[in-house]
N, C-alpha and C positions, 0 to 999 in steps of 0.2 A: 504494500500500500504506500500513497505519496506521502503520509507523514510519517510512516517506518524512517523511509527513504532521510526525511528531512533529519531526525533524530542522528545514524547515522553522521551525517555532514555536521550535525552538530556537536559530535563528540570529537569529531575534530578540532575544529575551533569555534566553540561557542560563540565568541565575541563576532563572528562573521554575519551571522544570522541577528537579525532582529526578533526580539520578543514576540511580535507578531505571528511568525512563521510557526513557532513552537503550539500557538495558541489550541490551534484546533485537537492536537494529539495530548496537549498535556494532563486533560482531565480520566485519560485511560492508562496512565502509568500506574506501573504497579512497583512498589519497592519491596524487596523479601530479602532478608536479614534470618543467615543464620548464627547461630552464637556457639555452634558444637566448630563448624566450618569457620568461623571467623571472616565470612565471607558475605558479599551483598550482591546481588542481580537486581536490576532493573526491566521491568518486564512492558510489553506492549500486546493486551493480549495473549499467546501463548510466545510471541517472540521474544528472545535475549536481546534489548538494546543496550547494555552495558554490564560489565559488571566488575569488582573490585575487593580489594581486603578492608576490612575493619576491624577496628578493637570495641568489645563489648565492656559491661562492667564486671569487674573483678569478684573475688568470693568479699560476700559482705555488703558487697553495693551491686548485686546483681541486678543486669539489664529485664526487665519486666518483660514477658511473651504475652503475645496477644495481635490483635486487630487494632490499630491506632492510624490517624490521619495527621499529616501537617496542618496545625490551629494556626502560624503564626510562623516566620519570614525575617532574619533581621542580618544584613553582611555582615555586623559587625554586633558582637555580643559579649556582655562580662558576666559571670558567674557569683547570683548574690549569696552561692549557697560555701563555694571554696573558693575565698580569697581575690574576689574580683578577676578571677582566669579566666582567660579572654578564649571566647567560641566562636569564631570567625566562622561565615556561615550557616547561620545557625538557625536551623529547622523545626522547629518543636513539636513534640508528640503529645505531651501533656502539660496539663496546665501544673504540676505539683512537681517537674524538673527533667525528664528527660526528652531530650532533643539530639540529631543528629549534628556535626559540627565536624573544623577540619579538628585534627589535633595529632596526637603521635600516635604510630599505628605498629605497636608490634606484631608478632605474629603470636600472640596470647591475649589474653582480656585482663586492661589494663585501665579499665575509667571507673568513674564513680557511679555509674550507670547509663549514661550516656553513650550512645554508639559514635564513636570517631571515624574521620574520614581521611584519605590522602590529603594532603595540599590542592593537587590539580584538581582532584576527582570531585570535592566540596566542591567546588565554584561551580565546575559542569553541570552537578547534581542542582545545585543552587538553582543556574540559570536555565534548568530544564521544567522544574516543577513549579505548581503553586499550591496554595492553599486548599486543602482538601483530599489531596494526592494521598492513596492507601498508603500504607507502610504496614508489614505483617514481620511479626519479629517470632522465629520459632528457635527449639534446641535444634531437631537434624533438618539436612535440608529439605524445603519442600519448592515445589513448581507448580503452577497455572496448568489447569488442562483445559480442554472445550468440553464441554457439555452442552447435549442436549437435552430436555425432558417438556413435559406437558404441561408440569405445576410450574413452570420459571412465566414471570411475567415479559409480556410481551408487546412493544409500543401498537398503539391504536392510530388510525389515521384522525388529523383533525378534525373536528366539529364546530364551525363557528355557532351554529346556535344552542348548543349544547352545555350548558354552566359547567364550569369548570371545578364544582364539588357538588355533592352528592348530600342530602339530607340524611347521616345516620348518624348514631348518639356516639359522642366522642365525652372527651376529659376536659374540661375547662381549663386554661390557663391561670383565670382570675374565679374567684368565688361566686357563682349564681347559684339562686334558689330556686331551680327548679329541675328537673330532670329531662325534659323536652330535646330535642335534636337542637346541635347549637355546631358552630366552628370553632375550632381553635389556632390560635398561635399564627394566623397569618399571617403572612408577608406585606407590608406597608404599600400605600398606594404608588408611593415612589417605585418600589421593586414592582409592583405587579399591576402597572394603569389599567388594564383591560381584566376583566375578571371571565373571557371568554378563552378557550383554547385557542392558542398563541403560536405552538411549537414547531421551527420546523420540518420540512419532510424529512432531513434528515437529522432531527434529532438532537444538534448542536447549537439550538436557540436556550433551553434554560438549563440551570445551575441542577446539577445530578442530584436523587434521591439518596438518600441513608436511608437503608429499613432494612429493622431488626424483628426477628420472630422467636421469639423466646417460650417457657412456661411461663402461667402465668404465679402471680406470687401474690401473699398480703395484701398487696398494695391494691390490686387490679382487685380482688376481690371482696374485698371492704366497699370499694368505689359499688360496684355492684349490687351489697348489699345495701347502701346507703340509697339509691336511689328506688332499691324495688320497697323496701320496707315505708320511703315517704310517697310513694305510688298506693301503697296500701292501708294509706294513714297514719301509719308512726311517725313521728319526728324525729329522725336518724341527723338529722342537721344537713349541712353542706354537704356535696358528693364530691368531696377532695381523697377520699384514701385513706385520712383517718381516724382509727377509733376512739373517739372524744366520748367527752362524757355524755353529749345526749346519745351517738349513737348504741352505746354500750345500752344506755333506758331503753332508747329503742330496741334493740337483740330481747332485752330481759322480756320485756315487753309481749315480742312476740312469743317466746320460749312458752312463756304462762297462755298464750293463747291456745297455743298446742299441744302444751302438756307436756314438753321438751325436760328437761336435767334443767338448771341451773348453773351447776359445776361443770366443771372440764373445760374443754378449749373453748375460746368463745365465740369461734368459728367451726363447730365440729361440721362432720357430714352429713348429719341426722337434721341440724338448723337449713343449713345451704339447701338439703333435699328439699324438705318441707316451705323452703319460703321461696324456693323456686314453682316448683308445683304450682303453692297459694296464688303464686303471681301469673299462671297460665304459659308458662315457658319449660325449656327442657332442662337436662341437667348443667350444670355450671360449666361453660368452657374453659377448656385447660389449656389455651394458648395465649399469646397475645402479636400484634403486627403494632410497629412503631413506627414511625415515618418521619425524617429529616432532611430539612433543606439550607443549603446555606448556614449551614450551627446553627439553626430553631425548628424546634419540633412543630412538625406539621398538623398529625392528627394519629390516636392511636386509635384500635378496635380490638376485640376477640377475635379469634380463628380459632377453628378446631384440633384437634391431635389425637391422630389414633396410637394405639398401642403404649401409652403413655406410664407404661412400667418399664420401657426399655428406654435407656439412654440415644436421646436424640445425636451426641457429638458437637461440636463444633467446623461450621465448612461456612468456607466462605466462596459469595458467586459476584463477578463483577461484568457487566454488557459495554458491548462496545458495537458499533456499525449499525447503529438505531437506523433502520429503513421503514419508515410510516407507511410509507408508497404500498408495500408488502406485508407490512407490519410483523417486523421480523427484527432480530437480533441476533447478536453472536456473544453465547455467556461464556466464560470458563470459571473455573473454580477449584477450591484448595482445599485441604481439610487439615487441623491443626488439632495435635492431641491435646487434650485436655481430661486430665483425671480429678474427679469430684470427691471428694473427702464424704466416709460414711454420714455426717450427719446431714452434709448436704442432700445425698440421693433421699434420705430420708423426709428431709422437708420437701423435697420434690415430689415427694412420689414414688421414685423408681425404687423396685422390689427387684428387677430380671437380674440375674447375674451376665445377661447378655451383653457381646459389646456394641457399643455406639453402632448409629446405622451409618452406612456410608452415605453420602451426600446425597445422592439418586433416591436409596431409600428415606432417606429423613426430610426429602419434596413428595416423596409419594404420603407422610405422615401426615404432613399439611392441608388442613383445609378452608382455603379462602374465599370468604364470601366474594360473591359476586362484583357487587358493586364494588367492595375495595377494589380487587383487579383490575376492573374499568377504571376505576379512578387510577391507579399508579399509572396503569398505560396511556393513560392521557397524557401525563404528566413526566414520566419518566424520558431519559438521553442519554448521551456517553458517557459513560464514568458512573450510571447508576450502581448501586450497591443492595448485595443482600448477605447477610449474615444469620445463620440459624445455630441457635444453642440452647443447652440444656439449662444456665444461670442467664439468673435477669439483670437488670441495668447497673453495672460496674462502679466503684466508687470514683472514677477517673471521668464517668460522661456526667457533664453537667455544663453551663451554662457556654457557649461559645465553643461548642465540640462536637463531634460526629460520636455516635456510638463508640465506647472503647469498650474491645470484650477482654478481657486477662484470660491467660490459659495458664497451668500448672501441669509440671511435670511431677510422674510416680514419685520419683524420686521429693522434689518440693514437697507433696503432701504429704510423705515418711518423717522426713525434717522438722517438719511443724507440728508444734507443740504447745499446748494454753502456757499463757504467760500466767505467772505466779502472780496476786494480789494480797498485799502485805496490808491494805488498809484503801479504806471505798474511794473510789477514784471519781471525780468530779466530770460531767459529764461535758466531752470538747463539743465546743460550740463547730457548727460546721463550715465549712471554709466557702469564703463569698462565692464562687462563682457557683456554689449547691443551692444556696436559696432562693427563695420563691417559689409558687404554688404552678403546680404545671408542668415544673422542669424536668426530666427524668435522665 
């Protein structure tokens, strides 16, 4: 393809090309970071358009594995955390310190968790990507492949008279009292003057999607319960996720209507059945679909999950060659091990001693409503994103960030071990860019 091509010419000499040139292909780079390899490739789809040594972080300050994207861009960068040391280059993956950058690159892991880069190869890197650009950091190596399957979403051709969202019940960003169908989180009239499908034919008119599919957890399912119990007259309060004090009356409330325990969880299965039921719906969904644009979340929903005692994995799918005209794309996809610590599977759910499904099968698990579909494909273009996994939304995504998923190796979960508490620890305030109502 012509911007293979251009990349290419630009690992030559970057400084020859104009920004411009880069533009179109740079929302489909993919960076993959091994840490056993000490090694980085740059990916275009399933091509090699570069690749290079790095040094990861050392024992002690290990480099974090996972899904992360570059937040944030700066030539020239000092270090507030060791000694004002200068990161030239410098890439950020997370808002709480690690970024890519040039610095000394032995052939061992030698930083404080920060992945270092050549001299040259920084700048290249620099002046290849932007903001948004994947970065997957694993232990062995892993490679892009193409996939195809039926459950990947797939662009829709334009509709000018066709609204460009859909009336289903989403999460508030701000506090309302009501449960009715609403939007969330949208993009200002500045970013988006037409509120009609815009995109086009091929695909590289908007800013790519983030969506993440996850289980669902506490959070999603409070939200649910808050809205079905003040549909049925209780005053559960606001439908934010969570369990305050009226909605706790509220729970008790209905408990005694139905002759429920009192005690135990205060979410158990016997409540969720019954106050599903009462409210003329099926049983509680165990998934969830997140949707991200530009670092703001778009809108989330439920989706289905079959077989939800078996460990879904972690795999990641990213599209490129958005053809509307055909309504067709080219995904490929990764899959990064991730071992879950017993108490986790256990608040998840998972009983199988099965392993994770492979990516193929964990889109055949999936089941999305309709309408989402249509909507992403309306909406989606090059560099869209899908991430499915067994954990929900990571302490690293928050305000100004694409989804970050962490991944742990056997090994990590063997290592870890409760910290000792010698006397009650005050509860940390949580760090600015986590707050507010919405944010996930």
């Amino acid at each position: 393809m012509l911007h293979r091509f251009v990349f290419g010419l630009g690992l030559m000499s970057a400084a020859m090309l104009s920004h411009s040139a880069f533009a179109e292909a740079e929302r489909t780079l993919q960076i993959v970071i091994s840490k056993t390899a000490q090694s980085m490739t740059v990916y275009d789809g399933a091509t090699v358009v570069a690749t290079t040594r790095v040094s990861t972080g050392k024992s002690g300050h290990t480099t974090p594995s996972g899904i992360f994207s570059i937040l944030e861009k700066r030539k020239y960068h000092e270090s507030n955390i060791y000694s004002n040391a200068p990161m030239p280059f410098m890439q950020r993956l997370t808002w709480s310190g690690i970024a890519l950058h040039e610095g000394n690159v032995p052939n061992y892991p030698a930083s404080h968790g920060c992945v270092r880069l050549p001299p040259g190869f920084a700048k290249t890197l620099f002046d290849m990507t932007q903001r948004g650009v994947h970065v997957v950091v694993s232990d062995a190596p892993v490679e892009p492949l193409r996939i195809e399957h039926v459950n990947l979403f797939a662009p829709l051709k334009p509709l000018q008279t066709e609204p460009l969202l859909s009336d289903i019940d989403l999460r508030p960003t701000v506090k309302r009292k009501t449960s009715g169908p609403y939007e969330v989180a949208m993009n200002s009239a500045e970013e988006t003057p037409d509120m009609t499908i815009t995109s086009s034919i091929s695909g590289r008119g908007e800013a790519p999607l983030k969506i993440l599919i996850h289980r669902r957890g506490e959070r999603e399912i409070t939200h649910d319960v808050q809205v079905l119990l003040n549909d049925l007259g209780f005053d559960a309060g606001v439908a934010d996720g969570i369990a305050g004090s009226l909605t706790r009356s509220a729970i008790a409330g209905f408990k005694r209507w139905k002759e429920l325990p009192q005690n135990g969880p205060l979410l158990s299965s016997d409540f969720l059945t019954a106050l599903y039921r009462s409210s003329g719906k099926n049983e509680p969904p165990l998934g969830q679909i997140l949707v991200r644009q530009n670092f703001e979340p778009l809108f989330e929903a439920p989706v289905g999950l079959k077989n939800p005692e078996v460990p879904l994995g972690t795999h990641f799918f990213t599209a490129s060659d958005i053809d509307r005209s055909h309504e067709s794309a080219a995904w490929h996809t990764l899959t990064l091990p991730n071992v879950l610590t017993p108490a986790e599977t256990r608040r998840l759910g998972i009983t199988s001693d099965a392993k994770p499904s492979s990516a193929a099968a964990a889109l055949e698990r999936i089941d999305i409503p309709t309408d989402i579909r249509e909507r992403i494909g309306t909406m989606m273009s090059d560099g869209t994103s899908l991430t499915i996994t067994d954990q929900g939304l990571g302490l690293e995504t928050g305000k100004g960030t694409d989804f970050v998923t962490l991944t742990r190796s056997q090994l990590q979960v063997a290592d870890a071990k409760p910290a000792a508490v010698t006397k009650p620890q005050k509860p940390r305030r949580a760090s600015a860019y986590r707050n507010g109502v919405g944010l996930y």
